[in-house]
C-alpha atoms as an extended CHARMM CRD file, in Angstrom:
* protein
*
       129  EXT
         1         1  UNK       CA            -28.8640000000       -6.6530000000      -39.5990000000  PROA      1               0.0000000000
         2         2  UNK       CA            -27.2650000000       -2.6710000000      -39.7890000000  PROA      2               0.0000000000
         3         3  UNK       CA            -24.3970000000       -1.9660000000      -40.7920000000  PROA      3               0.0000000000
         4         4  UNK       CA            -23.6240000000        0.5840000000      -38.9460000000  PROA      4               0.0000000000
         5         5  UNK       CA            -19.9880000000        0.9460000000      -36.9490000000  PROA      5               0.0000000000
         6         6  UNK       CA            -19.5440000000        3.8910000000      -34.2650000000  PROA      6               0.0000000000
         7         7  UNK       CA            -15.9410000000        5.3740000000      -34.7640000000  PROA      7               0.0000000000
         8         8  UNK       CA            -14.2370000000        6.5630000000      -31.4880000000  PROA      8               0.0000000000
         9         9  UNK       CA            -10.6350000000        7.6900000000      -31.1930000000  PROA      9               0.0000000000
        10        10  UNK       CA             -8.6830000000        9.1840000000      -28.2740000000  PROA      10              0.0000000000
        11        11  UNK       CA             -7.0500000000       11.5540000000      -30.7090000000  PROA      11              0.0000000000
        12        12  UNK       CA             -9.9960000000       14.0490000000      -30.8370000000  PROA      12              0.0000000000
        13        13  UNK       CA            -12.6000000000       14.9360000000      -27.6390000000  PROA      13              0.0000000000
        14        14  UNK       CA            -15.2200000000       12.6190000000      -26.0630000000  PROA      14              0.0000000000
        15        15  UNK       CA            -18.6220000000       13.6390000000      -26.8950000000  PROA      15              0.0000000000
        16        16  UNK       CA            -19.8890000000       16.1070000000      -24.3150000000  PROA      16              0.0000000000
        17        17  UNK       CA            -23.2300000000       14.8650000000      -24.8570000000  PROA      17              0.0000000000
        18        18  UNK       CA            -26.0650000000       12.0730000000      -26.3460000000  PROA      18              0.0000000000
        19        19  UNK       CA            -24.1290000000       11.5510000000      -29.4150000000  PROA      19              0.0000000000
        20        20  UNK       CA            -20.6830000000        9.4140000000      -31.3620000000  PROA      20              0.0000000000
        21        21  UNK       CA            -17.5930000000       11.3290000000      -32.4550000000  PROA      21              0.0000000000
        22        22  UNK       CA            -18.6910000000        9.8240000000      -35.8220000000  PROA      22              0.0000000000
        23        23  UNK       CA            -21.0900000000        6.7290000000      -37.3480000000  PROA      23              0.0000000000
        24        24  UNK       CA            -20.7860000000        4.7750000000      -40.3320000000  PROA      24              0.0000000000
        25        25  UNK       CA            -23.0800000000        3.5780000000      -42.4930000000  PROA      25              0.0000000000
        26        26  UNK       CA            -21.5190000000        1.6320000000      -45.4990000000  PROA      26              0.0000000000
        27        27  UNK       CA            -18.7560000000        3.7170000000      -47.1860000000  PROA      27              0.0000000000
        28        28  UNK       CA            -20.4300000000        6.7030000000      -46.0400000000  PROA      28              0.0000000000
        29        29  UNK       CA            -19.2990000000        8.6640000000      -42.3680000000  PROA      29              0.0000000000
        30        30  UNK       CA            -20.9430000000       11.0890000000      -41.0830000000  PROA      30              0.0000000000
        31        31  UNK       CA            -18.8550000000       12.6900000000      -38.4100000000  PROA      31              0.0000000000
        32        32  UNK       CA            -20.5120000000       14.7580000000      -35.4020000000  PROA      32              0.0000000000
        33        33  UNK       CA            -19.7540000000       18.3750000000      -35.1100000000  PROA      33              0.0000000000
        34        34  UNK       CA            -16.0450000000       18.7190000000      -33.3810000000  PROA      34              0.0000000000
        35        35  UNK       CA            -15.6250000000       22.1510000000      -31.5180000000  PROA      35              0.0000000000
        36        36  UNK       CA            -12.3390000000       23.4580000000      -30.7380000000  PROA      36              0.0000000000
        37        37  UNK       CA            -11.3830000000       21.2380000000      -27.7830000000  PROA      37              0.0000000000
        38        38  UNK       CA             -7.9560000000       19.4250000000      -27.1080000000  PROA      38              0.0000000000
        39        39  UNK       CA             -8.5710000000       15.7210000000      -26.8150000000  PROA      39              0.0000000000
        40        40  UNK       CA             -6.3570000000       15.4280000000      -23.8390000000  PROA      40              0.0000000000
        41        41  UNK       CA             -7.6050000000       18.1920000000      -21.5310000000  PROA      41              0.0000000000
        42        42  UNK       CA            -11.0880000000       18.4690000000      -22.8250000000  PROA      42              0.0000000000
        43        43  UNK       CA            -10.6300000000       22.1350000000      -22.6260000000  PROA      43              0.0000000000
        44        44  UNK       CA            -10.8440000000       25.1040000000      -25.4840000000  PROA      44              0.0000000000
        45        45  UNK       CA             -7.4690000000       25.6460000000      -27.0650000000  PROA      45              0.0000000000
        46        46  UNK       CA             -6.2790000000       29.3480000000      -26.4160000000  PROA      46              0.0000000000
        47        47  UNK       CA             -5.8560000000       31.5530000000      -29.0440000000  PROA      47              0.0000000000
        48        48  UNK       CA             -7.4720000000       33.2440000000      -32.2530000000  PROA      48              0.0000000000
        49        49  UNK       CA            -10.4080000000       32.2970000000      -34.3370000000  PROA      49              0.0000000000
        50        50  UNK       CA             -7.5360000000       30.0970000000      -36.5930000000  PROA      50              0.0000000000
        51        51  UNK       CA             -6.0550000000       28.3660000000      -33.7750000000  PROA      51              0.0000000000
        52        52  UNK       CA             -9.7500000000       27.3520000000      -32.8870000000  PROA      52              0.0000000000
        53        53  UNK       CA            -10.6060000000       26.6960000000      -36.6460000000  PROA      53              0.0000000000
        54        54  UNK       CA             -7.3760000000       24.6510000000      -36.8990000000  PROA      54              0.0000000000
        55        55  UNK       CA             -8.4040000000       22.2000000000      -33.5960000000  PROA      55              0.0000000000
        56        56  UNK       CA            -11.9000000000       22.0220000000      -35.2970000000  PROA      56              0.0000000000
        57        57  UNK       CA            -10.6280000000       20.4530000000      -38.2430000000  PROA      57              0.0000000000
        58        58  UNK       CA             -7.6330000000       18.7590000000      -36.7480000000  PROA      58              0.0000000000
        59        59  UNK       CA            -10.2870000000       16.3030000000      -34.2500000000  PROA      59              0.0000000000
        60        60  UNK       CA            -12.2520000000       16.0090000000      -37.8900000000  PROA      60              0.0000000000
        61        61  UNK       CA             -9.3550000000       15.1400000000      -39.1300000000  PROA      61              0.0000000000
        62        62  UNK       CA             -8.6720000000       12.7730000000      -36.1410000000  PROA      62              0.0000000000
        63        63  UNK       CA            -12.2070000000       10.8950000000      -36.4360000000  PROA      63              0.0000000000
        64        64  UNK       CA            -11.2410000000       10.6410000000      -40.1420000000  PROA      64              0.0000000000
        65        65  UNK       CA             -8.8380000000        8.3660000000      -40.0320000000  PROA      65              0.0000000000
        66        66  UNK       CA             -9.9680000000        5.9200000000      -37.2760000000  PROA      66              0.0000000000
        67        67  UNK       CA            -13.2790000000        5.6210000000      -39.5440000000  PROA      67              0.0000000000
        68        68  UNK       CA            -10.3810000000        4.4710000000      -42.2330000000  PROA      68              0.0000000000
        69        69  UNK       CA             -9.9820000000        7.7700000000      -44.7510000000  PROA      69              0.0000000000
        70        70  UNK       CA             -9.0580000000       11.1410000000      -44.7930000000  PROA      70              0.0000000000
        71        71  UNK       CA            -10.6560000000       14.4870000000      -45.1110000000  PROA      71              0.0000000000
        72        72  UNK       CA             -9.9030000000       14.6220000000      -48.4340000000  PROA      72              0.0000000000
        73        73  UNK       CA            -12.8350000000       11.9050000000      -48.3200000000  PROA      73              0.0000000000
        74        74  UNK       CA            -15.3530000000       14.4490000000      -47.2290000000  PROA      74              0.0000000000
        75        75  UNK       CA            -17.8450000000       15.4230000000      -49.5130000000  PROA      75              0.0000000000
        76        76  UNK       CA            -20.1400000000       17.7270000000      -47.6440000000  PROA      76              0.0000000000
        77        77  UNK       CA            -18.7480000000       20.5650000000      -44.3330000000  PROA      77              0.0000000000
        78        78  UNK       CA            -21.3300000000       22.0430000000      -42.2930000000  PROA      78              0.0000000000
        79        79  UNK       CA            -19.4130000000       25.1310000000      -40.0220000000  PROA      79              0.0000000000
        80        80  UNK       CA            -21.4480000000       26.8900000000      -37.1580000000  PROA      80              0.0000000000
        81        81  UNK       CA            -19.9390000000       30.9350000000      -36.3820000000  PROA      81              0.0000000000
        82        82  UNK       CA            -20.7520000000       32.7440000000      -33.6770000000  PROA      82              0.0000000000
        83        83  UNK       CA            -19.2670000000       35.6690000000      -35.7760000000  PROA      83              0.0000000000
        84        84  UNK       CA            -20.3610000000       35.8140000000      -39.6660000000  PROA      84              0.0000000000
        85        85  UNK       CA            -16.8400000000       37.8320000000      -39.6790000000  PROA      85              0.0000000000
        86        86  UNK       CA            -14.7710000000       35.3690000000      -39.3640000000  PROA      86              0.0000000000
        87        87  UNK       CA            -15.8100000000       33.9050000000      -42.8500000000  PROA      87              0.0000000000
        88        88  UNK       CA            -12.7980000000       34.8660000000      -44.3140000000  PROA      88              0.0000000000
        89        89  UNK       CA            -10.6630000000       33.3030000000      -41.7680000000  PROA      89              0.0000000000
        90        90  UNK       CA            -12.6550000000       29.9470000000      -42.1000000000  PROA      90              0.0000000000
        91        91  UNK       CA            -11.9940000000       30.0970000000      -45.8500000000  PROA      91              0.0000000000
        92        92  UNK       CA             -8.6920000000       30.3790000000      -45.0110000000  PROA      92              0.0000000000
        93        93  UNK       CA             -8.2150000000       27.3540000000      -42.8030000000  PROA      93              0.0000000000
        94        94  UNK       CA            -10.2040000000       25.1540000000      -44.3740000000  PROA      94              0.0000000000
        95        95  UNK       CA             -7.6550000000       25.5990000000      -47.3650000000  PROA      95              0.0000000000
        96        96  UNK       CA             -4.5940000000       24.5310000000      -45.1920000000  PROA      96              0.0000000000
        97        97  UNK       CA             -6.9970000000       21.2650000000      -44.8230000000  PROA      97              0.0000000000
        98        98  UNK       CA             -8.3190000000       20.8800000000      -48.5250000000  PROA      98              0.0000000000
        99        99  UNK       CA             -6.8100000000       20.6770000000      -51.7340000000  PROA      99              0.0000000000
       100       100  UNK       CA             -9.5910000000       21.3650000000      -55.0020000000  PROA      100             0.0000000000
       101       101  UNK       CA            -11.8760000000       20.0990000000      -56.1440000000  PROA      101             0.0000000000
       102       102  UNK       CA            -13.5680000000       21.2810000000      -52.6130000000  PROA      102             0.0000000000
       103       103  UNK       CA            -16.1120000000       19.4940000000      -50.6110000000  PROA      103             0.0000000000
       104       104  UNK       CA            -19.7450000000       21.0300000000      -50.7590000000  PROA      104             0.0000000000
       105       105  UNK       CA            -20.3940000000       23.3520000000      -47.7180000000  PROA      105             0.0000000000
       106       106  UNK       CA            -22.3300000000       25.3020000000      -45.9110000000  PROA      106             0.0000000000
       107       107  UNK       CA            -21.3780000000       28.3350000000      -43.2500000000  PROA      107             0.0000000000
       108       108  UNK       CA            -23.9100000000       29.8610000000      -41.0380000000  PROA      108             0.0000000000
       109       109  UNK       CA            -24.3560000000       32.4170000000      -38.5630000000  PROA      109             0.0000000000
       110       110  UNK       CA            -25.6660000000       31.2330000000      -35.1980000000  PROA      110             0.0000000000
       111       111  UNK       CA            -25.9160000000       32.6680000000      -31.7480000000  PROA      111             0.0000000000
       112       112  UNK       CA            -24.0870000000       30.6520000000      -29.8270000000  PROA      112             0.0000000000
       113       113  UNK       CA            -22.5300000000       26.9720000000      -29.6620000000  PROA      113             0.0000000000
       114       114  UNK       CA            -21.7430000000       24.3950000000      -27.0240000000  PROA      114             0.0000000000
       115       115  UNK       CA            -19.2540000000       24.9800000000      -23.9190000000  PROA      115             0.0000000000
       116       116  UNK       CA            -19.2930000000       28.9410000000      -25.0620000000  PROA      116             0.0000000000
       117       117  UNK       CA            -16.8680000000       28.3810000000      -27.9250000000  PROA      117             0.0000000000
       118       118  UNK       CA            -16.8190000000       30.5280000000      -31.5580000000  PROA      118             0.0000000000
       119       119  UNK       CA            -17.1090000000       27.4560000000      -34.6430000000  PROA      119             0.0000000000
       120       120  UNK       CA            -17.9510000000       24.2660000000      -34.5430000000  PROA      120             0.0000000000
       121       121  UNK       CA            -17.1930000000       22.2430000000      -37.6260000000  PROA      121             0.0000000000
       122       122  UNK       CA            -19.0720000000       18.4150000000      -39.0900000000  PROA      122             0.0000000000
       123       123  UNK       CA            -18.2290000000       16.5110000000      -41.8180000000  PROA      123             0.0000000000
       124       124  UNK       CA            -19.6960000000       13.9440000000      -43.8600000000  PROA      124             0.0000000000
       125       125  UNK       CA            -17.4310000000       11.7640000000      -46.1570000000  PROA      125             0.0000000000
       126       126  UNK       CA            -17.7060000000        9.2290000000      -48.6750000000  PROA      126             0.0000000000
       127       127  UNK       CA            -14.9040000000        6.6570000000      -48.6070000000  PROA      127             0.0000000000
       128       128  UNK       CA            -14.8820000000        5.5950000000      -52.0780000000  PROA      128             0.0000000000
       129       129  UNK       CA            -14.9620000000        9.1850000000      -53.4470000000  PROA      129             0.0000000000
């Protein structure tokens, strides 16, 4: 018997592919990567690499809470660039999102994401943490 629970909320986008918003296992969620997408239109928000940041974590945030926590929960942030320069600018959004002590992370340069967009942004948290 798993137990395992697939979290889906209309407050951030439908998957666009093979995959769950977010699955958990336990006390443990591990929540797909979000890009910057409005839930409603399924389109890219407009605007700058922080209004795009901000969506990201905003559907995280989203998925979050239906799986019954917070992102203060998270323990580990995996964020895809298109643009190593915006590193600074993801620092700075995440920290609008985070208070310390800060989840683990890694940010990497890649050449290009889903739908055409510039970060995409997965979580995995630990509800008892």
């Amino acid at each position: 018997m798993s137990n395992k629970q697939i979290i889906h909320t209309e407050h951030a986008p439908a998957a666009i592919g093979t995959y769950s918003q977010a699955v958990k296992v336990g006390t443990t969620v591990y929540i797909s990567g979000q890009i910057p997408f409005d839930p409603v239109t399924m389109q890219e928000v407009e605007g700058d690499f922080k209004a795009k940041a901000r969506q990201c974590f905003e559907n995280l945030k989203a998925i979050a809470e239906a799986a019954g926590g917070s992102l203060q929960d998270a323990v580990k942030i995996n964020i895809s660039m298109t643009d190593l320069s915006n590193f600074p600018l993801v620092n700075e959004t995440m920290a609008e999102y985070f208070d310390e002590p800060y989840p683990a992370r890694a940010a990497v340069g890649v050449k290009e994401l889903p739908k055409g967009v510039p970060v995409e942004i997965e979580a995995i948290l630990s509800l008892n943490a």
